[in-house]
Backbone of each chain as ProteinMPNN parsed JSONL, in Angstrom:
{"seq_chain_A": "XXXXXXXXXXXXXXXXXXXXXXXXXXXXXXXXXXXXXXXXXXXXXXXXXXXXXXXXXXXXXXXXXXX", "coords_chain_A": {"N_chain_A": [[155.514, 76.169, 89.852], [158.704, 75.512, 90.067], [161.734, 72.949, 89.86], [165.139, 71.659, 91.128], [165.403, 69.235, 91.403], [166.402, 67.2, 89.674], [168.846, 68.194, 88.728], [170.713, 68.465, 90.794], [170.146, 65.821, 92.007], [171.981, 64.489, 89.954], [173.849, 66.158, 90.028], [174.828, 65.298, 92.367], [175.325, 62.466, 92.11], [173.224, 60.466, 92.522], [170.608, 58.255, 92.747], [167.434, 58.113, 91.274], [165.886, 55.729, 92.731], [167.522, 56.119, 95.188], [167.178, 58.322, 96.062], [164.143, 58.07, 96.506], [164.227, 56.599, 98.429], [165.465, 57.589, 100.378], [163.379, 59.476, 101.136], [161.088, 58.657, 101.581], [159.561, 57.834, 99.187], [157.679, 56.498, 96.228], [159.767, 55.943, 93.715], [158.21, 56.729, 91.408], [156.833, 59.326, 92.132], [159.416, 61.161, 92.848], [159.985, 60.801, 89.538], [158.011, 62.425, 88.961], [157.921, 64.914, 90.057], [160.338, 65.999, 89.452], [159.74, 66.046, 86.424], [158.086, 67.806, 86.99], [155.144, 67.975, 86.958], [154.282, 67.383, 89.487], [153.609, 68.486, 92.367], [155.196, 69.032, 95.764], [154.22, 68.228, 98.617], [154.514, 70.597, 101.742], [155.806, 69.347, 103.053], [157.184, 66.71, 102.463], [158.661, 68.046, 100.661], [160.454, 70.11, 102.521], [162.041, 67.576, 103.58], [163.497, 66.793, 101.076], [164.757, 68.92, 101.098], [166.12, 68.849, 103.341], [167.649, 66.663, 102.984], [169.165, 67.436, 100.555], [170.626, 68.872, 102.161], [170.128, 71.795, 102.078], [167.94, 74.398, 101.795], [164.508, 75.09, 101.367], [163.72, 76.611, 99.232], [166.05, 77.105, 97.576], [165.779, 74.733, 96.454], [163.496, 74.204, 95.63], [161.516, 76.422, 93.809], [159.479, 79.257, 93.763], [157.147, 80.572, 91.542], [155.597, 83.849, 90.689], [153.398, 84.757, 89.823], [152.247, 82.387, 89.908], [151.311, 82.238, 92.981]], "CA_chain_A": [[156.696, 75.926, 90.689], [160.041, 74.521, 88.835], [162.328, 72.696, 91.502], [166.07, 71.711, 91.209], [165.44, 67.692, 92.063], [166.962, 65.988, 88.426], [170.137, 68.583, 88.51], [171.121, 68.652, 92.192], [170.622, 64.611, 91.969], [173.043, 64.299, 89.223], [175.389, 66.677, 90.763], [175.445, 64.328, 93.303], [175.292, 60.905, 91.432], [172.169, 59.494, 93.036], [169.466, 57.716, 91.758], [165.813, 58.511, 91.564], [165.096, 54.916, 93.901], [168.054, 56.221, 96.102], [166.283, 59.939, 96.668], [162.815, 58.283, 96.418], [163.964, 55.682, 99.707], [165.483, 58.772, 101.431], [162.363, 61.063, 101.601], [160.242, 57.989, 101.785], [157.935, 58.233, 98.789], [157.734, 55.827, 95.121], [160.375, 56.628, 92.632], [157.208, 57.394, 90.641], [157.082, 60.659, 93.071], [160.195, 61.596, 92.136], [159.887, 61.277, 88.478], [156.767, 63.253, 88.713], [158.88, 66.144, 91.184], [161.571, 66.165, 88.213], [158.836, 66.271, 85.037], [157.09, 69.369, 86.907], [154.131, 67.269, 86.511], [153.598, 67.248, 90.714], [154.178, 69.399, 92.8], [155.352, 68.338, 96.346], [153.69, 69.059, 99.789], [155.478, 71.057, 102.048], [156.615, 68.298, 104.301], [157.97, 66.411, 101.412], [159.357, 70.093, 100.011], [161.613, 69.863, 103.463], [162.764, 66.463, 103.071], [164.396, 66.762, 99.924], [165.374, 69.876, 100.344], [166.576, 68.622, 104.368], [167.923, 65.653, 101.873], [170.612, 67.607, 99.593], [171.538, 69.53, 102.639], [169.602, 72.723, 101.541], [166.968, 75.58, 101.955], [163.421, 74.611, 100.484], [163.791, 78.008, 98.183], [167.246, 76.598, 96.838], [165.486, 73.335, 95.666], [161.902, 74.922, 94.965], [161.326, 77.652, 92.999], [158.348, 79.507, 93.267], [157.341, 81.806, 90.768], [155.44, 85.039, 91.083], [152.134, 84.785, 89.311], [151.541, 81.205, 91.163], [151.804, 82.934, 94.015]], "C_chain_A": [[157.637, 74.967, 89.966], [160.617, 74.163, 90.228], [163.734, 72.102, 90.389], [166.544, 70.074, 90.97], [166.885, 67.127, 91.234], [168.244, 66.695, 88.768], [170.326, 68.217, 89.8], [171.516, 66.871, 92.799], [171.925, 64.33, 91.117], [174.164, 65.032, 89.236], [175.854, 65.588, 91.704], [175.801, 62.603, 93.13], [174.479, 60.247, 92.213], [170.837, 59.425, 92.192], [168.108, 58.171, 91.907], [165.425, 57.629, 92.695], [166.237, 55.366, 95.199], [167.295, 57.876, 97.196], [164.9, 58.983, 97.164], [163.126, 57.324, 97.829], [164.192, 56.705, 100.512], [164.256, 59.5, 101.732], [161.15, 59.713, 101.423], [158.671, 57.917, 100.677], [158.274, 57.594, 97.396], [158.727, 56.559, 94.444], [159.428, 57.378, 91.737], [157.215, 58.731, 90.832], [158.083, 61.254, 92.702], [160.374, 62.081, 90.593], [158.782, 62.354, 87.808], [157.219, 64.658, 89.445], [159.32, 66.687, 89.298], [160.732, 66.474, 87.157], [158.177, 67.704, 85.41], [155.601, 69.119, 86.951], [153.131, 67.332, 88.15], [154.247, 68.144, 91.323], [154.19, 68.932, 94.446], [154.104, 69.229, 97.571], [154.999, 70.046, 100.615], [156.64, 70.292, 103.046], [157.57, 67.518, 103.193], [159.291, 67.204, 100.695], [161.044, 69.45, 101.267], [162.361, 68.81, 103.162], [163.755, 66.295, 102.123], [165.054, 67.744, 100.4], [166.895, 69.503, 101.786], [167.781, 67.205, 103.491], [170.125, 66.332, 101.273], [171.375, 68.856, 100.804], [171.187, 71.366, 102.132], [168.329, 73.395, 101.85], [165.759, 75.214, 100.722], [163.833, 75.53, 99.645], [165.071, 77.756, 97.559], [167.188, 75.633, 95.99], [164.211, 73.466, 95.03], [161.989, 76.171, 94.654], [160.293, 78.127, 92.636], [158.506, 80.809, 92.644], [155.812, 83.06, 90.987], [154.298, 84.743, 90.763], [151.818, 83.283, 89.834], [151.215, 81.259, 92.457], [150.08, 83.539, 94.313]], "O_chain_A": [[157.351, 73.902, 89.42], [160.32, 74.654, 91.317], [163.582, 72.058, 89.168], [167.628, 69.697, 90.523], [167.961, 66.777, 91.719], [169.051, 65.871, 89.199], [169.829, 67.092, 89.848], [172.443, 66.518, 93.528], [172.916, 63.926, 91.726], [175.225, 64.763, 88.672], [176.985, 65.11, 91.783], [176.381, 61.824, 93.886], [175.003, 59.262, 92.734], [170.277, 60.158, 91.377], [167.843, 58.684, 92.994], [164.796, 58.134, 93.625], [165.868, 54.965, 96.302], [167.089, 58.199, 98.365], [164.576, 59.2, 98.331], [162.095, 57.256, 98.498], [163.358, 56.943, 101.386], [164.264, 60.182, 102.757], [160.099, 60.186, 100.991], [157.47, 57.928, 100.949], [159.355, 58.066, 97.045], [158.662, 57.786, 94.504], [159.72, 58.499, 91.321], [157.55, 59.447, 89.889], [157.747, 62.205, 91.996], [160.737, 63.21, 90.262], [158.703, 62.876, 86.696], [156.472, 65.58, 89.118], [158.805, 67.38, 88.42], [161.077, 67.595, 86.783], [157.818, 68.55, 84.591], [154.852, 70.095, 86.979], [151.903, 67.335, 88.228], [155.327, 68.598, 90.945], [153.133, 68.355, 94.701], [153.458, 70.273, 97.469], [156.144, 70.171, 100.182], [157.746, 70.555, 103.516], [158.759, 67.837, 103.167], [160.442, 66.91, 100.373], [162.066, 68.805, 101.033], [163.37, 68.997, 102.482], [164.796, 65.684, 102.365], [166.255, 67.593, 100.176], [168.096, 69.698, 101.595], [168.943, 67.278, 103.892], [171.304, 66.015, 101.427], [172.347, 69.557, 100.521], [172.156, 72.077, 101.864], [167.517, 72.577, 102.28], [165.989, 75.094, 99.519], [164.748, 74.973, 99.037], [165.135, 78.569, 96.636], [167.969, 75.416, 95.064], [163.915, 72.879, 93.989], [162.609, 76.97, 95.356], [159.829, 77.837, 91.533], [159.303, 81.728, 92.832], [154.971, 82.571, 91.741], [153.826, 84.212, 91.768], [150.67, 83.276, 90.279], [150.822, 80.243, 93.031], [149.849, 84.311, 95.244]]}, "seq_chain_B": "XXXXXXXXXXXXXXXXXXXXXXXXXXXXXXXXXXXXXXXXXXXXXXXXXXXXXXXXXXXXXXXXXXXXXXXXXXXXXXXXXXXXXXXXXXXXXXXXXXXXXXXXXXXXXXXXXXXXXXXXXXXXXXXXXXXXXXXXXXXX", "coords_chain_B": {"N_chain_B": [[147.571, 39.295, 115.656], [146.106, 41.011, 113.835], [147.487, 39.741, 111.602], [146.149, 37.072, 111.386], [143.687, 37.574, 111.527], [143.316, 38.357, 108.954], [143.74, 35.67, 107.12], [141.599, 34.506, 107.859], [139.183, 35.353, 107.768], [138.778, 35.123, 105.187], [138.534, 32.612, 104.18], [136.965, 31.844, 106.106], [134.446, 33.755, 105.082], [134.084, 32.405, 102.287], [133.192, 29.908, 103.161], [130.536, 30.632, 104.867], [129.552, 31.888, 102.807], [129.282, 29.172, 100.902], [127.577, 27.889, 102.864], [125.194, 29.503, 102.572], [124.817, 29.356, 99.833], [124.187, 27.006, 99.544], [121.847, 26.296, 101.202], [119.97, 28.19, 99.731], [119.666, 26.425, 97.516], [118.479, 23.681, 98.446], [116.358, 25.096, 100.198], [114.427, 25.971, 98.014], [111.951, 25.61, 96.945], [110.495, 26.09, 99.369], [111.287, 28.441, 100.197], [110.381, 32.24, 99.894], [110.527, 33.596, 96.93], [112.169, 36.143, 96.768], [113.53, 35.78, 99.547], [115.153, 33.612, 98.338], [116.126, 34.51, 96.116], [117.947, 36.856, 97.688], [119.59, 35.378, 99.31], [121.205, 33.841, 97.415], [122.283, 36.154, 96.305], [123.593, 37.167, 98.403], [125.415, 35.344, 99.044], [127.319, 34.976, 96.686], [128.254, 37.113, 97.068], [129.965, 37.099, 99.374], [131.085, 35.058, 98.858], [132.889, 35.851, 96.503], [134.062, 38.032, 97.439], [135.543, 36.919, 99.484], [137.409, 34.556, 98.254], [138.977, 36.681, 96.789], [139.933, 37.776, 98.825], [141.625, 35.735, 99.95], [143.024, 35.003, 97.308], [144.369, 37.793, 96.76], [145.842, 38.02, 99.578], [147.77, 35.84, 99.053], [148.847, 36.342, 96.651], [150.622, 38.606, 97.822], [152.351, 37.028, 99.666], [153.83, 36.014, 98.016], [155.556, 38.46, 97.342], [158.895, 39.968, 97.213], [160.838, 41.063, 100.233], [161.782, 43.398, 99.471], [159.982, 44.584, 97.586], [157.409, 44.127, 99.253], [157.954, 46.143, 100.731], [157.962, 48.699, 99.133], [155.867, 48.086, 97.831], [154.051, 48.894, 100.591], [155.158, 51.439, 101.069], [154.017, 52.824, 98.408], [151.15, 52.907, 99.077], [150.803, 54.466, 101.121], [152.155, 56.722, 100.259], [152.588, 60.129, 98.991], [151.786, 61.288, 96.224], [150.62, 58.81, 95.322], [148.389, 59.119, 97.342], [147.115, 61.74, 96.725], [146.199, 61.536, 93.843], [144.703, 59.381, 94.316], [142.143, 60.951, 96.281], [141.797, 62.654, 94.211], [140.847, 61.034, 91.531], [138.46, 59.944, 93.366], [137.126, 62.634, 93.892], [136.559, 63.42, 90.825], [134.808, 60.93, 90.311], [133.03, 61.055, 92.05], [131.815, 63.757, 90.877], [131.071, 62.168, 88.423], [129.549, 60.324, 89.06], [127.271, 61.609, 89.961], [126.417, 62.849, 87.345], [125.218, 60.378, 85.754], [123.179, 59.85, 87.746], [121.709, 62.303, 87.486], [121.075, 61.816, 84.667], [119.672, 59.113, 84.768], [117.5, 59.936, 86.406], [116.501, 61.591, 84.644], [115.414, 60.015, 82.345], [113.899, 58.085, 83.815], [111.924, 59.616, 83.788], [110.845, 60.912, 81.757], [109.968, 57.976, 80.996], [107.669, 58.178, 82.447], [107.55, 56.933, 84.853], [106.716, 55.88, 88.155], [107.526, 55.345, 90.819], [110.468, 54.58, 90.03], [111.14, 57.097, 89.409], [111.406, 58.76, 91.938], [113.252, 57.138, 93.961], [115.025, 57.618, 92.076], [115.622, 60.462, 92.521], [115.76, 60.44, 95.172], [117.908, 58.91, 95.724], [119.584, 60.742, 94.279], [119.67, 63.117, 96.311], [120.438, 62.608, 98.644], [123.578, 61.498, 97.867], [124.298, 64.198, 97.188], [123.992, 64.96, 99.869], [125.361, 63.488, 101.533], [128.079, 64.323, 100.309], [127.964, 67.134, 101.236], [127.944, 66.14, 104.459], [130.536, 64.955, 104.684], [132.537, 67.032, 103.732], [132.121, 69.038, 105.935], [132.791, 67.703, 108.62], [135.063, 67.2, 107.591], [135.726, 70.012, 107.539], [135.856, 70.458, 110.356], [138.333, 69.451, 110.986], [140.425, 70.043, 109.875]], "CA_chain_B": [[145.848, 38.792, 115.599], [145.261, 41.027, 112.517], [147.283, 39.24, 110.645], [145.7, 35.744, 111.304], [142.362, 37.675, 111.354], [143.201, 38.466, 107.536], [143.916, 34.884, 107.296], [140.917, 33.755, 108.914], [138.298, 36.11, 107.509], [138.443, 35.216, 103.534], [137.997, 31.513, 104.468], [135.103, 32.53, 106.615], [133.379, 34.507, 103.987], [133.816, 31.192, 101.524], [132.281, 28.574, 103.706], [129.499, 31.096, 105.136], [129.058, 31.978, 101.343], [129.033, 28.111, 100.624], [126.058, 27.729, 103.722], [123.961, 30.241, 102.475], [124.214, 28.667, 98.556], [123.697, 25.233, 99.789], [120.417, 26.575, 101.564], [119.349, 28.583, 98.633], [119.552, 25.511, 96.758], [118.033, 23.246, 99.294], [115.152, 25.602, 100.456], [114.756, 26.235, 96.877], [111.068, 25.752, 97.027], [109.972, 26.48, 100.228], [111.214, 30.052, 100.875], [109.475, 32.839, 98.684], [111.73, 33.647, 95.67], [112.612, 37.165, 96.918], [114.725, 35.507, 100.121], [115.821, 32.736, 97.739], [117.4, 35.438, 95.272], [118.939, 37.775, 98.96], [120.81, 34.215, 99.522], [121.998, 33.271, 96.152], [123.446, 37.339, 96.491], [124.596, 37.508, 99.664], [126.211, 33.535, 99.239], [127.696, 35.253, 95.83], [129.297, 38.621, 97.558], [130.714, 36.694, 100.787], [132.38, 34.069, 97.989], [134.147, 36.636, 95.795], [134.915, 38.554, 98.519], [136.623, 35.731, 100.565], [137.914, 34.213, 96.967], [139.356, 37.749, 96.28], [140.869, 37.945, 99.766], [142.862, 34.083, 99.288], [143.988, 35.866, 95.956], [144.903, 39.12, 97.382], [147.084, 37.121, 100.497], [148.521, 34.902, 98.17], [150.207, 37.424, 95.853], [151.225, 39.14, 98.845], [153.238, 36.763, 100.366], [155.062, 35.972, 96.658], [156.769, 39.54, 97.352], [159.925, 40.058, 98.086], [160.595, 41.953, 101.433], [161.808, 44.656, 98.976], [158.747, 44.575, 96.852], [156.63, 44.373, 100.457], [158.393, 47.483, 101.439], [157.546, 49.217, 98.517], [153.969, 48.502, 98.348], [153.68, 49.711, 101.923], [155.366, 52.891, 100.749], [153.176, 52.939, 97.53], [149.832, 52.875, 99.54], [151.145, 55.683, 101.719], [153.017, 57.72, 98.913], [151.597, 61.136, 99.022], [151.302, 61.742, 95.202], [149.291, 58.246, 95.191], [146.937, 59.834, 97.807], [146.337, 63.525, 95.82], [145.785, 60.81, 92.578], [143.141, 58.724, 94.824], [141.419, 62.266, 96.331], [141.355, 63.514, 93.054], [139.572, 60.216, 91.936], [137.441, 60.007, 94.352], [136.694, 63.815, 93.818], [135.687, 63.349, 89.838], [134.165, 59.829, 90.578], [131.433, 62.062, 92.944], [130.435, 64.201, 89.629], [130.212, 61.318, 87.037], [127.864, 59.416, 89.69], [126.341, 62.876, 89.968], [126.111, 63.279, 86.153], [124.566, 59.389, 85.563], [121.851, 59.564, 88.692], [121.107, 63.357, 86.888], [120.687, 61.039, 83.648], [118.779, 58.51, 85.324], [116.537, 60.501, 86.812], [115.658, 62.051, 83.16], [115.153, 58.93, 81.76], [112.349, 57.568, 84.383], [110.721, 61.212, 83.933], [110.578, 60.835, 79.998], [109.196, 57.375, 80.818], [106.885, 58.406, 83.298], [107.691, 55.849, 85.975], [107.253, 57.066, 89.433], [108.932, 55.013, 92.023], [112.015, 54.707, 89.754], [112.096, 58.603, 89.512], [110.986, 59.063, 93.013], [114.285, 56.326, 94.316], [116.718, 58.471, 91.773], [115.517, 61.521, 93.584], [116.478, 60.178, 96.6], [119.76, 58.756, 95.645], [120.391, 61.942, 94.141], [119.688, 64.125, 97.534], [121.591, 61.284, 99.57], [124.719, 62.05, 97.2], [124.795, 65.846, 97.866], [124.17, 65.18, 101.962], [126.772, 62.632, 102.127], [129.003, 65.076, 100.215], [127.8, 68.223, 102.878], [128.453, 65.906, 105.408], [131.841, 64.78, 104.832], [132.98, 68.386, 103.568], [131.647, 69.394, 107.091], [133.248, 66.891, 109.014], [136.443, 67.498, 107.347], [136.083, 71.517, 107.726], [136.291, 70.331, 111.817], [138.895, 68.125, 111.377], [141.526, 70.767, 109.426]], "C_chain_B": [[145.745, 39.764, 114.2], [145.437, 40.677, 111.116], [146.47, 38.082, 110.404], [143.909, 36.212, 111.167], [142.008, 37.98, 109.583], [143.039, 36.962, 106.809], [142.456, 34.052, 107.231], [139.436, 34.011, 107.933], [138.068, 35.603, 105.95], [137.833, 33.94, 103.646], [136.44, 31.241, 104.778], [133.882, 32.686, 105.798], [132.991, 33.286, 103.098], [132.853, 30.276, 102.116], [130.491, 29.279, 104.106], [128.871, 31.36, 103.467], [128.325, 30.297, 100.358], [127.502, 27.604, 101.024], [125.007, 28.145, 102.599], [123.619, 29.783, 100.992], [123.713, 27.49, 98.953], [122.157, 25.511, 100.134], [119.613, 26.756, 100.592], [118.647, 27.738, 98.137], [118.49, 24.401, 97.354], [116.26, 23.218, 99.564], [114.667, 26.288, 98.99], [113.169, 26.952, 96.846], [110.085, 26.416, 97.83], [110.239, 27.481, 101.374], [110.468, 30.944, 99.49], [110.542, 33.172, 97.898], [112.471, 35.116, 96.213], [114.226, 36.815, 97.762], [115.511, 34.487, 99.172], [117.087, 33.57, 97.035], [118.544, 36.39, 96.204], [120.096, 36.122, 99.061], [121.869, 33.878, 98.284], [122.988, 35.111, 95.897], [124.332, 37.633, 97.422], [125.859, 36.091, 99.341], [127.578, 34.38, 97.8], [129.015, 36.259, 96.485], [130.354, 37.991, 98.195], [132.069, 35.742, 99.949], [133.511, 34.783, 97.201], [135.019, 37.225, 96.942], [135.917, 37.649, 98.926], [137.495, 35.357, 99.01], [139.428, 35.555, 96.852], [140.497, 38.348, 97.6], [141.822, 37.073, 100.281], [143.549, 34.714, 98.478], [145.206, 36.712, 96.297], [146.488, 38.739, 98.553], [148.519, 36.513, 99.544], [149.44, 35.511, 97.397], [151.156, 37.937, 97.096], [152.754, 38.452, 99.44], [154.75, 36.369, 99.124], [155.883, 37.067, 96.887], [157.766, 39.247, 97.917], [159.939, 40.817, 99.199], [160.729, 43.124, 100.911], [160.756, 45.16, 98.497], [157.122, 44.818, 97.77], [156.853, 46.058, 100.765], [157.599, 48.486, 100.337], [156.368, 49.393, 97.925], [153.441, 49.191, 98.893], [153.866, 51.031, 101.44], [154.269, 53.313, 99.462], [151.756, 53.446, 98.033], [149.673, 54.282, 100.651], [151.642, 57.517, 100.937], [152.071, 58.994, 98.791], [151.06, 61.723, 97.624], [149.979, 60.368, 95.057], [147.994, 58.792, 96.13], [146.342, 60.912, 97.358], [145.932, 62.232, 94.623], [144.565, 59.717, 93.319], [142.267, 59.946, 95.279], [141.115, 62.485, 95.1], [139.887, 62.304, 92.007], [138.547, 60.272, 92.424], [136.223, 61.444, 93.836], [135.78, 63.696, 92.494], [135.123, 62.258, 89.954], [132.475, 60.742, 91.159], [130.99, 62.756, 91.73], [130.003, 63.355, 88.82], [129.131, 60.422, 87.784], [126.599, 60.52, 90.125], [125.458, 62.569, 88.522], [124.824, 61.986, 85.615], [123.235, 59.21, 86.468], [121.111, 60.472, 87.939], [120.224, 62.107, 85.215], [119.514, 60.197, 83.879], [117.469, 58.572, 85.379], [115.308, 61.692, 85.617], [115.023, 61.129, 82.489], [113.93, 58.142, 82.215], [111.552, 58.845, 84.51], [110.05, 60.816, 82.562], [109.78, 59.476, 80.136], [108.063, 57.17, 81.596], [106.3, 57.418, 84.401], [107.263, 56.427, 87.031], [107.927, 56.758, 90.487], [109.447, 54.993, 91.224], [112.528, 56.029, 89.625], [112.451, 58.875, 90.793], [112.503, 58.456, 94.098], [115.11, 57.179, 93.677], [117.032, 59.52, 92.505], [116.09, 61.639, 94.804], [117.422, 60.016, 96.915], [120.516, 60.356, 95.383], [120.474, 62.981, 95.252], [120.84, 63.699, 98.186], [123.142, 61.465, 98.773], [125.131, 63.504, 97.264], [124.691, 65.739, 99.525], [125.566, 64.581, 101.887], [128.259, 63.378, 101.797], [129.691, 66.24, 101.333], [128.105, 67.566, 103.75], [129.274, 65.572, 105.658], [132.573, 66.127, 104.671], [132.543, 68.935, 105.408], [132.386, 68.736, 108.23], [134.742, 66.97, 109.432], [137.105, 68.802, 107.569], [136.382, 71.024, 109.437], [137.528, 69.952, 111.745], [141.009, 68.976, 110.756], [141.416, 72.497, 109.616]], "O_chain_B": [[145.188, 39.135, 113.3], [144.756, 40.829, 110.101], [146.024, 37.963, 109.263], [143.036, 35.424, 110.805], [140.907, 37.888, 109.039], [142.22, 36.942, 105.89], [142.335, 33.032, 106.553], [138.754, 33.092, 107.479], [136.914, 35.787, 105.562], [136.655, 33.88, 103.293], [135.421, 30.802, 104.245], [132.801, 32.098, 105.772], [131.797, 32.999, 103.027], [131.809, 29.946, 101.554], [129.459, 28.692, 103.778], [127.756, 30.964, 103.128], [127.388, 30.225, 99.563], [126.603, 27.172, 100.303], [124.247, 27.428, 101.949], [122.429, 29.739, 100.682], [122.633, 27.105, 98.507], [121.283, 25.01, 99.427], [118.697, 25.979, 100.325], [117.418, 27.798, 98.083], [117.527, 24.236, 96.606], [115.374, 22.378, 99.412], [114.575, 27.508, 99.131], [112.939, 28.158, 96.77], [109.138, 27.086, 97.418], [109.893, 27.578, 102.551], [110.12, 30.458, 98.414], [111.641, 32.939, 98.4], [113.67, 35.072, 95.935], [115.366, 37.1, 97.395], [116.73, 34.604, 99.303], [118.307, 33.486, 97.176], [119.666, 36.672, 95.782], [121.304, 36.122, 98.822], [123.087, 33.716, 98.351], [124.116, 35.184, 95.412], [125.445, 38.157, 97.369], [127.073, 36.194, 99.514], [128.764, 34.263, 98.109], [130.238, 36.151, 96.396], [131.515, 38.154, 97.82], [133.279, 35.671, 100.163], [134.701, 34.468, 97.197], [136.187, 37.011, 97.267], [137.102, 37.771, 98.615], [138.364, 36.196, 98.773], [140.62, 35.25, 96.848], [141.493, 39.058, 97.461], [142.757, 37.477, 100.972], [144.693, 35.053, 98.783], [146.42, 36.528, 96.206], [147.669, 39.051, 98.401], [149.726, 36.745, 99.485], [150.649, 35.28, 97.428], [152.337, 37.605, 97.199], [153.836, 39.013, 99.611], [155.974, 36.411, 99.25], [157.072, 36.83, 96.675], [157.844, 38.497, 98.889], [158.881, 41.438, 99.303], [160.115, 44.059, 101.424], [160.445, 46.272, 98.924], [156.101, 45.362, 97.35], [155.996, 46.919, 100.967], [156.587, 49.049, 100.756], [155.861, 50.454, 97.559], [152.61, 50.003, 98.486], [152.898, 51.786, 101.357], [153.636, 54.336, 99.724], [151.226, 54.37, 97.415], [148.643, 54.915, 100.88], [151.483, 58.727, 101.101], [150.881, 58.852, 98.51], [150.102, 62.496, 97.634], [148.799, 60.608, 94.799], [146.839, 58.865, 95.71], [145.139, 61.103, 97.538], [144.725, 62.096, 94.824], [143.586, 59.376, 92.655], [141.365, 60.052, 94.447], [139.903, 62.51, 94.885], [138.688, 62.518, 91.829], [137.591, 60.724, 91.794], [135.03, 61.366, 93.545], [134.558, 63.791, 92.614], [134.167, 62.598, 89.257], [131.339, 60.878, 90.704], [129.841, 62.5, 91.372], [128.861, 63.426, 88.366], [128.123, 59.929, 87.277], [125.438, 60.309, 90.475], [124.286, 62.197, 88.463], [123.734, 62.356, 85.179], [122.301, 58.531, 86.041], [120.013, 60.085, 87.54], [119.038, 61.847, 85.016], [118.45, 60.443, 83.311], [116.576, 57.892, 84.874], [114.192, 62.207, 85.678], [113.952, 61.46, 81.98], [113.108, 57.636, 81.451], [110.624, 58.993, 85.306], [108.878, 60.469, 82.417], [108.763, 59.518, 79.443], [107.447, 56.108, 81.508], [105.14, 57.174, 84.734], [107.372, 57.653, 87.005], [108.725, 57.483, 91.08], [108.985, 56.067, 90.837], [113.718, 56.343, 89.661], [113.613, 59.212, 91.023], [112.868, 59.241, 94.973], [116.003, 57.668, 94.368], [118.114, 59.745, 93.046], [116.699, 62.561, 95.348], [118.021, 60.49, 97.88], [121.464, 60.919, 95.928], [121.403, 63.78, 95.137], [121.935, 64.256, 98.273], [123.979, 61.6, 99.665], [126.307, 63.844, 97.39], [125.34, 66.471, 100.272], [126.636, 65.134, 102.142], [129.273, 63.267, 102.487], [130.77, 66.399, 101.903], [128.878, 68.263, 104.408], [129.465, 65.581, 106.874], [133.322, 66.369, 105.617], [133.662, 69.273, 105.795], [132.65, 69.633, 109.03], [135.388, 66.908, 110.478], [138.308, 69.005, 107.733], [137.512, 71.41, 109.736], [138.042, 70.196, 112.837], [142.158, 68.649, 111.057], [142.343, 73.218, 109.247]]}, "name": "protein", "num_of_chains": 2, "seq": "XXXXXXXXXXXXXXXXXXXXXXXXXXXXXXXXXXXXXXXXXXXXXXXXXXXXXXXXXXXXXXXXXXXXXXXXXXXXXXXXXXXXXXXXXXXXXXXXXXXXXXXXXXXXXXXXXXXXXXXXXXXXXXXXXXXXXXXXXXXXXXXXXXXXXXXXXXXXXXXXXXXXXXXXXXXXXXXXXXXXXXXXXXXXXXXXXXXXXXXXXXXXXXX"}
C-alpha cells in the first residue's frame, strides 16, 4: 500500500508535527506513513484522509496483489 | 488520589524495602539463611522499584506541558503499540528458544529437577500463550 501523505502535505504547506497533532499520533507515525515503512490502521486511514478533506482511496492506495 | 497514590507508593516501597534490610541485617543470625536471603531480595526489589519510581516522577514533572502531551500521545500512538505487540510477539519465541536450550543443557548434564522445572516452565509458556490467544479470540 503506497499513500499520498508527504505530497498532499506539501501541497498544502503543513508540517509532519502539524498532521501528526491533527490525527493524534507521534510525528514518528507520520514519517513512517510517508517512508511506506507503516502502514496505517483503518481508523487512522480515515483521519488523515477525513484530515486533507478526502476519500481514504484518494490518500491510500491499495494495490492488487496485496489485496 | 492516583496521582498522590503514585506519589505515595515509591516512598512506601523504599522505607518497607529499608524495614525488611534492617531486619535481614539484624536477624542475621537467628533466622535460617534461606528467609535471610527472601529479605535481603524482597528489601532489594521494593528499593529499586520505589528508587526507580522517585526517578521516573521526577523526570516527569521536568517536562514541559508540550513534552507531557506528547508522551501521553507517544504511549498511546498506534504504530508504538504494533512495535510493542510485535515485541512482545518475538520476545515469546526467544524465551521459547532459551527454555528449549535450557532444557537441553540439564538433559546433556543429566540433572533432573533442573530438567524437570524447565519442562514445566516450558509447558507454562505455551498455556499462558493458549490462554491469552483464547481470551483474546472472545474479546475480538
Amino acid at each position: 500500500m503506497t499513500n499520498r501523505i508527504a505530497q498532499l502535505r506539501k501541497e498544502r504547506r503543513i508540517s509532519q508535527a502539524e498532521l501528526a497533532d491533527a490525527v493524534d499520533v507521534t510525528r514518528q507515525t507520520i514519517i513512517s506513513l510517508e517512508n511506506g515503512r507503516y502502514n496505517a490502521s483503518l481508523l487512522l486511514a480515515h483521519k488523515i484522509a477525513n484530515y486533507f478533506g478526502m476519500t481514504i482511496e484518494e490518500v491510500f492506495l491499495f494495490e492488487e496483489e496485496e489485496a | 488520589m492516583k496521582e498522590r497514590l503514585k506519589q505515595v507508593l515509591p516512598v512506601l516501597g523504599i522505607v518497607c524495602g529499608a524495614v525488611l534490610l534492617a531486619a535481614a541485617f539484624l536477624l542475621d543470625e537467628s533466622i535460617p539463611k534461606e528467609l535471610s536471603g527472601a529479605l535481603f531480595g524482597v528489601a532489594g526489589v521494593l528499593m529499586g522499584l520505589g528508587a526507580t519510581g522517585i526517578f521516573m516522577d521526577a523526570a516527569w514533572r521536568k517536562l514541559s506541558e508540550d513534552e507531557r502531551r506528547e508522551a501521553e500521545r507517544g504511549e498511546k500512538d498506534e504504530r508504538n503499540v504494533a512495535i510493542r505487540e510485535k515485541a512482545a510477539y518475538s520476545s515469546w519465541y526467544w524465551t521459547l528458544y532459551l527454555l528449549w536450550a535450557a532444557f537441553f543443557v540439564t538433559l546433556f548434564l543429566g540433572s533432573g529437577f533442573p530438567t524437570a522445572l524447565v519442562s514445566v516452565l516450558l509447558v507454562l509458556h505455551c498455556v499462558f500463550l493458549m490462554v491469552n490467544m483464547g481470551r483474546w479470540a472472545k474479546r475480538m
